[in-house]
C-alpha positions in Angstrom: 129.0 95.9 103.5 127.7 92.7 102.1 129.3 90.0 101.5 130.1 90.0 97.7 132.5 87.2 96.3 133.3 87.6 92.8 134.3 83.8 92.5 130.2 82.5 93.4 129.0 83.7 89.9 125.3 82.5 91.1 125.7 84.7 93.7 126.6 87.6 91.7 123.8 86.9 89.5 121.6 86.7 92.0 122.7 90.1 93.7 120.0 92.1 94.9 117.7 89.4 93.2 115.2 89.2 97.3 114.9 93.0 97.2 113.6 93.4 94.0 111.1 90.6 94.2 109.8 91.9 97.4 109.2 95.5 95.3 107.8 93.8 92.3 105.4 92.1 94.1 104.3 95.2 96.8 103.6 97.1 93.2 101.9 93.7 91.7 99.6 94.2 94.6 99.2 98.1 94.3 98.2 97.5 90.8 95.5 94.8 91.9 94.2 97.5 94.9 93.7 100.0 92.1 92.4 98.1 89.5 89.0 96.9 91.9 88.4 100.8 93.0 85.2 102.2 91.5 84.1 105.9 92.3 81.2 105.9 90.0 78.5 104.7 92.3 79.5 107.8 94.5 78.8 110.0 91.2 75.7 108.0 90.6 74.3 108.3 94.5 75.0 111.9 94.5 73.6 112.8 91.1 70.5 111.2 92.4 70.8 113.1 95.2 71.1 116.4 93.7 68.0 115.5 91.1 65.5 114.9 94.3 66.7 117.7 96.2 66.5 120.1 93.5 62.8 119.5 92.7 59.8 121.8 93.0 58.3 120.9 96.4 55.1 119.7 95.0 57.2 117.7 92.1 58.6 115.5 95.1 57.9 111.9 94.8 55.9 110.5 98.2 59.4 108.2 98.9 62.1 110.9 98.3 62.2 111.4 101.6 63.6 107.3 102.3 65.6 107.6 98.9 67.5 110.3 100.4 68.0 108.7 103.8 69.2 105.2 102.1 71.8 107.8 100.1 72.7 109.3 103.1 73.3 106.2 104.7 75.6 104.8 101.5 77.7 107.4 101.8 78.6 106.8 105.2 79.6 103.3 104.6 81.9 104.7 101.5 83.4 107.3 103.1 84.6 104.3 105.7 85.6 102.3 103.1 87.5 106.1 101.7 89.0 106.2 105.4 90.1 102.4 105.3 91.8 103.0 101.7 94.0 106.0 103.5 94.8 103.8 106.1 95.7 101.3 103.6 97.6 103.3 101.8 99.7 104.6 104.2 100.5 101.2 105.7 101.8 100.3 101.5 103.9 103.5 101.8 105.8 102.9 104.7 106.7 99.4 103.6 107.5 100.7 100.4 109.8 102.9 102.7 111.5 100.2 104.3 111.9 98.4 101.0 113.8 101.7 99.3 115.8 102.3 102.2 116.9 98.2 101.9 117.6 98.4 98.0 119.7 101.4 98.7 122.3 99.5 101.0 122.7 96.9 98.3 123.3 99.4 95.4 125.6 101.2 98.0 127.9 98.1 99.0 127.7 96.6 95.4 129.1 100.3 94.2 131.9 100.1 97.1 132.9 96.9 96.2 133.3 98.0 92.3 135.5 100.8 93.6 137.3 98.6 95.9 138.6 97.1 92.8 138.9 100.0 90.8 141.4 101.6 93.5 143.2 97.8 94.0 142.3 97.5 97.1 140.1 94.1 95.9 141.9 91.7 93.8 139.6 89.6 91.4 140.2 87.0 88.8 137.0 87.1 87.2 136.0 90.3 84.7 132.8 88.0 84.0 131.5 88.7 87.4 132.8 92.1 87.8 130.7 93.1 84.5 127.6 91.0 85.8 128.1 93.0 89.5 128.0 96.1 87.4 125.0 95.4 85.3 123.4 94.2 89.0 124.0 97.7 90.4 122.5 99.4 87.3 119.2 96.6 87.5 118.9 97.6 91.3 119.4 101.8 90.3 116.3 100.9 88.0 113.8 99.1 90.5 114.7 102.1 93.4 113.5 104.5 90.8 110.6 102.5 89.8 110.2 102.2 93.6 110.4 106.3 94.2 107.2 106.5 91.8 105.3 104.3 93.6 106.0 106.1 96.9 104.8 109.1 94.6 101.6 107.2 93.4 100.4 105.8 96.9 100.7 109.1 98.3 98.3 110.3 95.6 96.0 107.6 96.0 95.9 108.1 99.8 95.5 112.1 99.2 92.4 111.0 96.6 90.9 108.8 99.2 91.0 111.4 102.1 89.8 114.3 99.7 86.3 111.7 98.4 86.4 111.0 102.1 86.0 115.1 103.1 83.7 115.5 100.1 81.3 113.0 101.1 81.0 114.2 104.7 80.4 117.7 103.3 77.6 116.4 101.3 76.3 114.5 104.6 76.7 117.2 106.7 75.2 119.6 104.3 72.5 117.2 103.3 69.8 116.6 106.2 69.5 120.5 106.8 69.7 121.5 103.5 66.7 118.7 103.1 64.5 119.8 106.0 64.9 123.5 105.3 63.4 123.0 101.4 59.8 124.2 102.7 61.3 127.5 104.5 64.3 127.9 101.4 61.2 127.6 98.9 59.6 130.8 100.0 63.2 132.4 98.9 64.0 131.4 95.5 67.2 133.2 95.3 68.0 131.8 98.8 66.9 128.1 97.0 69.1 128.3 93.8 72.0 129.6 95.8 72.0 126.6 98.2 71.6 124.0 95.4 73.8 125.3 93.4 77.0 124.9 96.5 75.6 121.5 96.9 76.2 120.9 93.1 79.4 122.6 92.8 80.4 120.1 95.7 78.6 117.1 94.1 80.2 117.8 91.2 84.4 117.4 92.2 83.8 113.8 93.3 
């Protein structure tokens, strides 16, 4: 159990007071992570995508062809910066974890010591600090919930990553063959439409 003494009141105010700094400032940073991520320059690269590859082959601009490869090559550096994020996330997570599992043992001891007394079996003086121990436990109860919905959110935001991540390498890998099969997929119109319009679909749920 921790060491709780009723007669330090600064103590008692101060109960719990490390743990919940160290949450507040782990979601302070979450906050700042999420704030600075932008998807729409994945929309944008793919929308241009999906407008060059969908052309007649004789509407083609002369430079498609190194448009498409820069795109290509975008994407791969995003869908690493996707695959860092996950990383990232997971790292946040776990310390968010540790932090949870840390707040938890002070809400436990501080509620052990309250029944202490509530049973006699801890004498105290002092009903100032036994209300401001109570009020201490309820603050911490608070910032472990608070906590539990962050663990909700960075798992979310590590499941969004990886799924843009699997998105974009779908695009890639459906990309360069799609592209170099346009002259044979032109004599098939049907064959055409049908092909763009799965690469659209997929364009379309990043």
């Amino acid at each position: 159990m921790s060491e709780i003494n009723l007669s330090d009141k600064v103590s008692i105010i101060n109960y719990g007071v490390g743990i919940q700094h160290k949450l507040a400032n782990l979601s302070a940073a979450v906050s700042d992570i999420v704030k600075e991520k932008d998807y729409s320059d994945i929309k944008q690269l793919t929308d241009t995508l999906i407008e060059l590859m969908s052309m007649d082959e004789h509407k083609t601009p002369l430079y498609a062809d190194t448009v498409i490869e820069s795109i290509k090559e975008e994407l791969i550096k995003i869908r690493f910066e996707l695959l860092k994020e996950c990383k990232l996330y997971e790292e946040l997570r776990k310390t968010n974890e540790v932090y949870i599992t840390q707040i938890s043992t002070e809400i436990a001891d501080g509620e052990s010591f309250i029944r202490g007394i509530k049973d006699n079996k801890i004498s105290y003086s002092d009903s100032f600090s036994l209300s401001e121990l109570k009020a201490r436990v309820k603050e911490l109860k608070t910032s472990k919930t608070v906590a539990g919905t962050l663990n909700e959110q960075l798992s979310l935001y590590q499941k969004n990553s990886a799924s843009f991540a699997e998105r974009i390498s779908s695009v890639i890998n459906s990309l360069m063959p799609l592209w170099e099969s346009k002259a044979a997929l032109s004599a098939n119109k049907e064959s055409t439409q049908k092909a763009f319009r799965m690469l659209k679909a997929l364009v379309d749920e990043i």
